[in-house]
C-alpha positions as CSV (number, residue, x, y, z in Angstrom):
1,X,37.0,-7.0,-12.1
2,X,34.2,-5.7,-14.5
3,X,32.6,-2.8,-13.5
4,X,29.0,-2.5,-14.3
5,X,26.3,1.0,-13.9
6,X,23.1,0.0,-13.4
7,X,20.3,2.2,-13.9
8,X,16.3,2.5,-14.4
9,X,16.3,5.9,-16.7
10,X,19.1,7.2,-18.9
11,X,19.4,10.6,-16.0
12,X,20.5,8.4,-13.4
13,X,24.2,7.8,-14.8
14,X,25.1,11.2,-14.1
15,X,25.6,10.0,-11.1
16,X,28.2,6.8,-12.5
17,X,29.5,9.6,-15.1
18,X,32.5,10.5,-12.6
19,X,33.4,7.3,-11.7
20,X,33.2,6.1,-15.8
21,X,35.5,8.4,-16.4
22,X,38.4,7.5,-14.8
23,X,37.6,3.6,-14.2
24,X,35.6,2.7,-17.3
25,X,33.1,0.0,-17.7
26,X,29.8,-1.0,-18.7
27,X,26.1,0.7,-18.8
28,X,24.0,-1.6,-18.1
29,X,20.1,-0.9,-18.8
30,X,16.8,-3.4,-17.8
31,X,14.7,-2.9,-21.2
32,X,15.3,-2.8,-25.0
33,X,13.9,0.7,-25.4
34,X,16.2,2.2,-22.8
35,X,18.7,1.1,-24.3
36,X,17.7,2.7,-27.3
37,X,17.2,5.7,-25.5
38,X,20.8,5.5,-23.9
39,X,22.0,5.1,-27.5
40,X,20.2,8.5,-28.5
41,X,21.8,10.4,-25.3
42,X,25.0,9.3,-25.2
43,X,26.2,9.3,-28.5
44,X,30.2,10.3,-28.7
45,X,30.1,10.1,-25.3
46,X,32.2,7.2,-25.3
47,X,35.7,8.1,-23.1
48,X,37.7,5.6,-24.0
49,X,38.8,4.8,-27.8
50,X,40.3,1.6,-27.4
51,X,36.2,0.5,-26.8
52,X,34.3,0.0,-30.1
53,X,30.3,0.6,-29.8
54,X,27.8,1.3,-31.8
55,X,27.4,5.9,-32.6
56,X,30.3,5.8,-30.1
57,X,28.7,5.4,-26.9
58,X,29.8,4.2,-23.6
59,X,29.5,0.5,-23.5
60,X,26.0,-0.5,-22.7
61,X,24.1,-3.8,-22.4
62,X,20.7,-5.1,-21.1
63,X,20.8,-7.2,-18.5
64,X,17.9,-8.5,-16.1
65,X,18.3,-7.6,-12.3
66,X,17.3,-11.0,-11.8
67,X,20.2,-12.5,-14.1
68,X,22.9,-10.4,-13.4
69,X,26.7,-11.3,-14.5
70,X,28.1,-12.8,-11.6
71,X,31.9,-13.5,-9.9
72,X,34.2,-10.8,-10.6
73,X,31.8,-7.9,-11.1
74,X,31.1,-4.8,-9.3
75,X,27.8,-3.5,-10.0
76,X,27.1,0.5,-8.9
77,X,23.6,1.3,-9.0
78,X,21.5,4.3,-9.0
79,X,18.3,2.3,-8.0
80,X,17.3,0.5,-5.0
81,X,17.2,-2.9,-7.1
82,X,17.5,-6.5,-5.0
83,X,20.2,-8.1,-8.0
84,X,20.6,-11.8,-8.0
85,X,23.8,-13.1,-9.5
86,X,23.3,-16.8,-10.4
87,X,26.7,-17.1,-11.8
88,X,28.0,-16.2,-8.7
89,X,29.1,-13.7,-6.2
90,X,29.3,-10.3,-7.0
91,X,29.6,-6.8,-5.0
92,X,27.1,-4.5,-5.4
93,X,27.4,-1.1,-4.3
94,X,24.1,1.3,-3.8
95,X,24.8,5.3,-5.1
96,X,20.9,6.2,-5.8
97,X,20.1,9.4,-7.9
98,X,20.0,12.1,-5.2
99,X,19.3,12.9,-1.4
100,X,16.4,15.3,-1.2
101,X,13.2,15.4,1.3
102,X,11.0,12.8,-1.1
103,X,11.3,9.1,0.6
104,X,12.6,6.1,-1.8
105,X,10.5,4.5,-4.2
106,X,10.4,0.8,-4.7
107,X,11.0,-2.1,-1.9
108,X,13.1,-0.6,0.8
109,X,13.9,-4.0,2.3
110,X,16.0,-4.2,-1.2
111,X,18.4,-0.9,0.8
112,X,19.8,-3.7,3.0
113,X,20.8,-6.1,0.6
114,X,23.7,-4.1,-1.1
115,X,27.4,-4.8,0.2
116,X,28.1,-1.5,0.4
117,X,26.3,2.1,0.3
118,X,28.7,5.3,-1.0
119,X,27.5,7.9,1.3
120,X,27.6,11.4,0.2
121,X,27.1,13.1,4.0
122,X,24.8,13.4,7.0
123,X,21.6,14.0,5.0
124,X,21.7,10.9,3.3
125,X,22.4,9.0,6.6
126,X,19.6,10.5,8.0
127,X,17.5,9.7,4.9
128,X,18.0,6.0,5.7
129,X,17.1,6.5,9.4
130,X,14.2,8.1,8.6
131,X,13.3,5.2,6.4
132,X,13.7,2.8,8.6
133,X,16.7,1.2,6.8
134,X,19.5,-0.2,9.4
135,X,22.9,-0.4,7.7
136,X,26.1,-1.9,9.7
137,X,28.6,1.0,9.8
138,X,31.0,-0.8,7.8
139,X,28.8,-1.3,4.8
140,X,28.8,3.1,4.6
141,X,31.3,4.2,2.9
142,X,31.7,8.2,3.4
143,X,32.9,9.6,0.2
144,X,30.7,12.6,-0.4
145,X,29.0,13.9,-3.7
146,X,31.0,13.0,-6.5
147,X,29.0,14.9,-9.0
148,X,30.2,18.3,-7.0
149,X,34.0,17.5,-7.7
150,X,33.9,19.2,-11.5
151,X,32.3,22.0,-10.5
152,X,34.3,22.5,-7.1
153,X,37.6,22.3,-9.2
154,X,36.1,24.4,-11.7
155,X,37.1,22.2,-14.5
156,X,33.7,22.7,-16.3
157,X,34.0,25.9,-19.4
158,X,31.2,28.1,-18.6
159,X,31.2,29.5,-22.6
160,X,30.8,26.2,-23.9
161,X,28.2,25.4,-21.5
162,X,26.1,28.6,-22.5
163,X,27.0,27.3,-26.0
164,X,25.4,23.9,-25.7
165,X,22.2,25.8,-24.0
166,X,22.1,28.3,-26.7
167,X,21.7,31.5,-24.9
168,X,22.2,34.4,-26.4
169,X,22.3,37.2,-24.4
170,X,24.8,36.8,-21.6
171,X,24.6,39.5,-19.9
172,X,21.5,38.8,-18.0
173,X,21.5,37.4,-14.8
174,X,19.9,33.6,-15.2
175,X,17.8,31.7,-13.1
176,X,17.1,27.8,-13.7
177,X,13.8,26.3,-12.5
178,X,13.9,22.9,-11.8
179,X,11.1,21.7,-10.9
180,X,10.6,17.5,-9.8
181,X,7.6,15.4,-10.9
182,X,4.1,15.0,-10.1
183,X,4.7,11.9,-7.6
184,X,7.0,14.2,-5.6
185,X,4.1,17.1,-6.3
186,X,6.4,19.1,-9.1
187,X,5.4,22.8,-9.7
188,X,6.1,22.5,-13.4
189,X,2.4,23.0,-14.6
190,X,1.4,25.3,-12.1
191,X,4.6,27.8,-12.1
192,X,6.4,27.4,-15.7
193,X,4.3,29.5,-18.3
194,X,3.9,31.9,-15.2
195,X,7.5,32.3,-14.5
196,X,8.4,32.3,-18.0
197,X,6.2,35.3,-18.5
198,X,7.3,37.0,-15.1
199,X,11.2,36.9,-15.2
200,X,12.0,37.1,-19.0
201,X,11.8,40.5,-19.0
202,X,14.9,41.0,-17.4
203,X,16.5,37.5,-17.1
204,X,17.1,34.5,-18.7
205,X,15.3,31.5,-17.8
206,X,16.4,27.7,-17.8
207,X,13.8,25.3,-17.6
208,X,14.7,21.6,-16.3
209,X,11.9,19.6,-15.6
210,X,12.3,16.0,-14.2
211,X,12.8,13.1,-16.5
212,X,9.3,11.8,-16.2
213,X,8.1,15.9,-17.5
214,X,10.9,16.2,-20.0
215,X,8.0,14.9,-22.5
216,X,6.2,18.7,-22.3
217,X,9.7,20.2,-22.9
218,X,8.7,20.7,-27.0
219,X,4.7,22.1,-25.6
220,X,6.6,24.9,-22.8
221,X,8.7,25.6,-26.7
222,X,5.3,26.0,-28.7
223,X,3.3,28.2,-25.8
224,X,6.8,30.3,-26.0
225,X,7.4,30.8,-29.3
226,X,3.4,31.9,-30.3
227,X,3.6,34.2,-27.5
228,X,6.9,35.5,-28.8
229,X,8.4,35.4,-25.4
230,X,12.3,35.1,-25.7
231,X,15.0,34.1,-23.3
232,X,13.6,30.9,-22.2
233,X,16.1,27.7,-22.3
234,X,14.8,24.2,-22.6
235,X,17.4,21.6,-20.2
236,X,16.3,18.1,-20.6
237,X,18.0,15.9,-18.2
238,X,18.5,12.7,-20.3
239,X,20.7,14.6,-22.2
240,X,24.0,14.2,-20.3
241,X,26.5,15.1,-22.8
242,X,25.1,18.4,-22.9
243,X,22.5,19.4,-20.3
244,X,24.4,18.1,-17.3
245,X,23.0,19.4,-14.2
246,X,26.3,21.1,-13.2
247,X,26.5,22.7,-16.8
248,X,23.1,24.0,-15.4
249,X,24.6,25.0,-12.0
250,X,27.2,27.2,-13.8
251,X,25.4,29.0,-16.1
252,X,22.4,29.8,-13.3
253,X,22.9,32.7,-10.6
254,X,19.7,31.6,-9.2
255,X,17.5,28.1,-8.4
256,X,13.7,27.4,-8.0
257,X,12.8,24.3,-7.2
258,X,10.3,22.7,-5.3
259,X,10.7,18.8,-3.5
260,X,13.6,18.0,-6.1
261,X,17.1,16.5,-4.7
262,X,18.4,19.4,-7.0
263,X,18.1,22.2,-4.3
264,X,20.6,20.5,-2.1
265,X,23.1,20.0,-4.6
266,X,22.4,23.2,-5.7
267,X,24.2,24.7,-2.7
268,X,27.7,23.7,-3.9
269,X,27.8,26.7,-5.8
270,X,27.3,29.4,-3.0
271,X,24.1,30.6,-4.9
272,X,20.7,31.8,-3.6
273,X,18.0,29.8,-4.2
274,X,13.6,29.6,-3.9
275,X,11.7,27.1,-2.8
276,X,8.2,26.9,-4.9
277,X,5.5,25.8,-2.5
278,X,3.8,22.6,-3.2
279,X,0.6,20.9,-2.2
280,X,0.8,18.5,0.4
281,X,3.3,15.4,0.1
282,X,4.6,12.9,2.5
283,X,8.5,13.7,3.0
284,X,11.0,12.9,5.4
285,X,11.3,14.2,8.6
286,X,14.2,16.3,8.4
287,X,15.9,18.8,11.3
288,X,16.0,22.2,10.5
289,X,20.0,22.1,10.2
290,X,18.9,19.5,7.4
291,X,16.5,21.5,5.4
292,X,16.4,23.8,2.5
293,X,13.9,25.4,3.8
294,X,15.1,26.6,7.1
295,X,17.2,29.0,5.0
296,X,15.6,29.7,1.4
297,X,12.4,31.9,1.0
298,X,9.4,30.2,-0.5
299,X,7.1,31.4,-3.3
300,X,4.2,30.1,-2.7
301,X,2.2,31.5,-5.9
302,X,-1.0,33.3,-4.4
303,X,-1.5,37.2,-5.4
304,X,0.7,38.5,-2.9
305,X,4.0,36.6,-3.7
306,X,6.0,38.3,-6.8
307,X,8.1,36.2,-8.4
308,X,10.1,38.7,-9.8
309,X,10.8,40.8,-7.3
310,X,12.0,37.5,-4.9
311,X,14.4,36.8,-7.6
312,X,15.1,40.2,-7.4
313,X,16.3,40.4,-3.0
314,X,17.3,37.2,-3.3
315,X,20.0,38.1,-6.3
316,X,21.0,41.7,-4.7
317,X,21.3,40.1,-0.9
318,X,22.1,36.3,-1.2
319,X,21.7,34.2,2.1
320,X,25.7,32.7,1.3
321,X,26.8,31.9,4.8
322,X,23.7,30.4,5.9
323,X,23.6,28.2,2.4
324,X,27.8,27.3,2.6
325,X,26.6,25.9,6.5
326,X,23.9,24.0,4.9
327,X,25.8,22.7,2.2
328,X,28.3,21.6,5.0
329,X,25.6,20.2,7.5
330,X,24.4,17.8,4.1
331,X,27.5,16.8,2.7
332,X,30.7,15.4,3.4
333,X,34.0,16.6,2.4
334,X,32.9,19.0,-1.1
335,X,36.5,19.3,-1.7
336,X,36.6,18.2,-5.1
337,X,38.0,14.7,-4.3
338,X,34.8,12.8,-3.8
339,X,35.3,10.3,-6.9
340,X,38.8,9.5,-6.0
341,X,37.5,8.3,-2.8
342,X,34.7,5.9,-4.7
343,X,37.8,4.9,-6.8
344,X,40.2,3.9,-4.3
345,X,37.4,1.8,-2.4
346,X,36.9,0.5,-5.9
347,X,40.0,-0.5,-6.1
348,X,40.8,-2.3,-3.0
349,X,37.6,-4.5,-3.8
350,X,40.2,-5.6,-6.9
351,X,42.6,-5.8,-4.8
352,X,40.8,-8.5,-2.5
């Protein structure tokens, strides 16, 4: 059985990363230049030394959706892609890239052609309802977030993840904005030069835009540098050897975010959080025992609403219990084993 990661943008593996690591296999990629930009992200990142690839990165090929490898392969993908296999049969197996409030992209008739779906908990089910998607219960396959399991064993080195962001004073309190993109109605150009200005007075600030903004990571570097404003960190999330979100996540005290899947997954680590105020988008319908914003306080940037002093409270009185029932109303299990359940299943489709 070949294992095979299939993915639209080079971000998206992080969610394969903790399954590569203990099964192996191949990257696969739809275009020439994303594999090139794979190649530039993942370099050394290759776990296994036996494989030989070119600047030592995982194995990674590019393959057509519509021409995929077929008998004996199990592809896990991060995108809601219809594959055809003309080869033969093959088992495909739908992860995504998250489980936030903004509805799929793409075909969502393509949802119910995947043999299987690893489900990470109740929000994601509900995600599908609210979509419209019907999936025979035998098709989910409850194994939580994998991504949580480093940081909930605490296997992740906080020093060398403040190394790899380059911060230098660490004994500031930090917070990380992570703001989503503009189809999901980000906050990135409305809030970041703001925020930078506001906050890095007294803490330090990560900023993690989504892929599709990571392009004005080197302007947000320029604006800070002529206006000699220090303590600002630049996370750009194709860069997964070093910038992982959880590195992120460990590092921060605090989170802003706006529509991003990031403020869920954010509440593994028992930390307050903000939610920036966007304009109007069409997200799903979530109960309140669902959503983020039942239990974080919103900044919603008019004249009245400091900033600063939100971080502030929300630092010297954190909402824990109400965040730790969330995290448990959203996701299954977040015991640190999350992976070795996608493994086993993995394994008994071998096994077959």
């Amino acid at each position: 059985m070949n294992l095979l990661y299939y993915a639209n943008q080079v971000y998206q593996f992080s969610y394969a990363n903790p399954i590569y690591r203990l099964l192996g296999g191949t990257f696969v990629v739809p275009k020439k230049r994303k594999w090139l930009r794979f190649k530039r992200y993942m370099r050394n990142g290759n776990l296994f030394p036996e494989v030989k690839t070119l600047l030592n990165t995982p194995p990674v090929k590019v393959c057509n959706y519509k021409q995929m490898p077929g008998e004996g392969n199990v592809i896990i993908s991060m995108t809601n892609t219809r594959f055809v296999c003309p080869e033969g049969l093959c088992t495909t197996i739908f992860v995504g890239h998250g489980t936030g409030d903004r509805k799929y992209g793409g075909n969502l008739k393509s949802l119910s052609s995947f043999d299987y779906h690893f489900i990470s908990g109740p929000k994601h089910l509900e995600k599908l309802k609210d979509s419209g998607v019907e999936i025979p219960e035998e098709r989910l396959i409850k194994i939580g977030n994998p991504r949580f399991d480093d940081y909930v064993k605490r296997t992740l080195d906080r020093e060398k993840c403040m190394d790899d962001m380059g911060i230098v004073d660490r004994d500031r309190k930090t917070v990380l904005y992570a703001p989503t993109w503009k189809r999901g109605k980000g906050t990135l150009h409305q809030f970041v030069y703001r925020f930078c200005r506001a906050l890095t007075g007294e803490f330090n600030l990560i900023v993690r835009p989504h892929h599709f903004e990571a392009k004005w990571l080197p302007k947000i570097k320029a604006w800070a540098a002529a206006n000699r404003i220090r303590h600002v960190y630049l996370s750009n999330p194709n860069d997964l050897l070093h910038h992982d979100t959880m590195s992120d996540f460990l590092v921060s005290d605090l989170l802003i975010s706006d529509t991003s899947s990031i403020q869920y997954e954010y509440l593994v680590t028992d930390k307050p959080m903000i939610v920036a105020k966007t304009a109007p988008v069409d997200l799903h319908r979530m109960p309140d025992e669902l959503d983020v914003r039942s239990v974080a306080e919103t900044y919603d940037g008019s004249p009245d609403s400091d900033i600063y002093r939100m971080v502030v409270d929300n630092l010297t009185t954190p909402r824990t219990e109400a965040y730790r029932q969330l995290l448990a109303n959203c996701f299954y299990f977040n015991d640190g084993h999350s992976t070795d359940r996608a493994v086993e299943f993995i394994s008994k489709l071998q096994e077959r």
